[in-house]
C-alpha positions as CSV (number, residue, x, y, z in Angstrom):
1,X,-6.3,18.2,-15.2
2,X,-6.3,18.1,-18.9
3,X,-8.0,15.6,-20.9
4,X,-6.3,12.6,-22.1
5,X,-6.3,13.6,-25.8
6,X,-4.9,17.0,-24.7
7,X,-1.8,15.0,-23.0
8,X,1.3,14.6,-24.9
9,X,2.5,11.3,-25.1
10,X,5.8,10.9,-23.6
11,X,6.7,8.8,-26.5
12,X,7.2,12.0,-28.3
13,X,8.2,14.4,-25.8
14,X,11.9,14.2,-27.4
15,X,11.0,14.9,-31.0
16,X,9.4,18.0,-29.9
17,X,12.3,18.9,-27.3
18,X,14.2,18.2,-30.7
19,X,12.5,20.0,-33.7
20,X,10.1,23.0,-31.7
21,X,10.5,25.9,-31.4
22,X,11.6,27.6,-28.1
23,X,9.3,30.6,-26.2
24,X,11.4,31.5,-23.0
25,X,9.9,33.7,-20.1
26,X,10.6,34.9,-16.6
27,X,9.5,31.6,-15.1
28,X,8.4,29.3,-18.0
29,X,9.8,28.3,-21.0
30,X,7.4,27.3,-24.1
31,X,8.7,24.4,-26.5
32,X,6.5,24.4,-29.7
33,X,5.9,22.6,-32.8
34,X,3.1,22.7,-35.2
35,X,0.6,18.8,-33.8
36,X,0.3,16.3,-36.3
37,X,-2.7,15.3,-34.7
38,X,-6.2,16.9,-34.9
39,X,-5.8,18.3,-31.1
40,X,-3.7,20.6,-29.5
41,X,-1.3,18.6,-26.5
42,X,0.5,19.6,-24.1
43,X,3.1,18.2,-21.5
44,X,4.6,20.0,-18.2
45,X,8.4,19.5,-17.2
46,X,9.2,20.7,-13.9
47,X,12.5,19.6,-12.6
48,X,13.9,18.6,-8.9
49,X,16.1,21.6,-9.7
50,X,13.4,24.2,-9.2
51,X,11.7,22.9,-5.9
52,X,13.0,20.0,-3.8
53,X,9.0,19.4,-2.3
54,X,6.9,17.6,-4.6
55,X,3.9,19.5,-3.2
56,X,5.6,22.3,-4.6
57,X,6.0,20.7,-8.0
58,X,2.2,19.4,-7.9
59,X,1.1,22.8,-7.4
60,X,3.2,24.2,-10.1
61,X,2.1,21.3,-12.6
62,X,-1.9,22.5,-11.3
63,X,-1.5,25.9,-12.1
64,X,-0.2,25.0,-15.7
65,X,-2.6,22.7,-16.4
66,X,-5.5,24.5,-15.2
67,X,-4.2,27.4,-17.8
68,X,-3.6,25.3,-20.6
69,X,-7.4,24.3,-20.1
70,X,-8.6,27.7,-19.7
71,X,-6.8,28.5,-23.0
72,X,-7.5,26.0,-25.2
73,X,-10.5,27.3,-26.8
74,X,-9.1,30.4,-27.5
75,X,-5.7,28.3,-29.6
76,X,-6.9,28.1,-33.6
77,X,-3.8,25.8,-34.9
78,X,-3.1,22.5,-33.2
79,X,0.3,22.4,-31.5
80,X,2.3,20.1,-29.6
81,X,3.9,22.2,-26.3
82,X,6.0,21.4,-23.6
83,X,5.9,23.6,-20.6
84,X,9.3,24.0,-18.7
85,X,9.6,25.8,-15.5
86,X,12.6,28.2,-15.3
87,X,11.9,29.1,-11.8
88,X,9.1,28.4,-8.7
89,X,6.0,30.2,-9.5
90,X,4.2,28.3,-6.8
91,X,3.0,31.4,-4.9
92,X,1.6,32.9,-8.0
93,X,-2.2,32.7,-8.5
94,X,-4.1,31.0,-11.0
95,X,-5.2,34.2,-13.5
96,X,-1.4,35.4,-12.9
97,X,-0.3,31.7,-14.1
98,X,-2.9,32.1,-16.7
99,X,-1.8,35.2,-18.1
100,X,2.2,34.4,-18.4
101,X,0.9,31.0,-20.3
102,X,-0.9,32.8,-22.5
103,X,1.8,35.3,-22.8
104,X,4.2,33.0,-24.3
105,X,1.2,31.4,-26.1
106,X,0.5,34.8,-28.2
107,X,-3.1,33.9,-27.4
């Protein structure tokens, strides 16, 4: 699980859904904007749409989270970034997950 300072507020989930700048993949899609804060944060959207079983869900949220943490040394500019599933990745292992996060990252 990420840290709390690394967690995106969901106050301002919308104003980067708004004014960021949109990565799209096979399975994720990447919204970014330059952070306004010292840190880089990150939120995960994975809709009812792509998997019906929460489990499912939980397990795609893990796998995202667990990348983003893996990552975030390796990130140089703070960035607020939404992650949004396109599709159910929840078969995929964690280094596969890792590697299409950092993918759309450019990391």
């Amino acid at each position: 699980m990420l840290s709390r300072i690394n967690r995106l507020p969901s106050s301002e989930i919308l104003h980067v859904m708004r004014r960021g700048k949109r990565i799209v993949g096979d399975a994720l899609q990447i919204v970014v904007q330059k952070s306004e804060a010292d840190v880089s944060r990150f939120a995960c959207i994975i809709s009812t749409k792509i998997d019906k079983r929460a489990t499912r869900r939980n397990r795609m949220k893990r796998l995202v989270s667990e990348s983003i943490t893996h990552l975030l040394p390796r990130l140089h500019n703070p960035v607020d970034c939404i992650v949004i599933a396109r599709k159910d990745f929840s078969g995929m292992r964690q280094t596969e997950a890792e590697a299409m996060v950092a993918d759309l990252l450019h990391v």
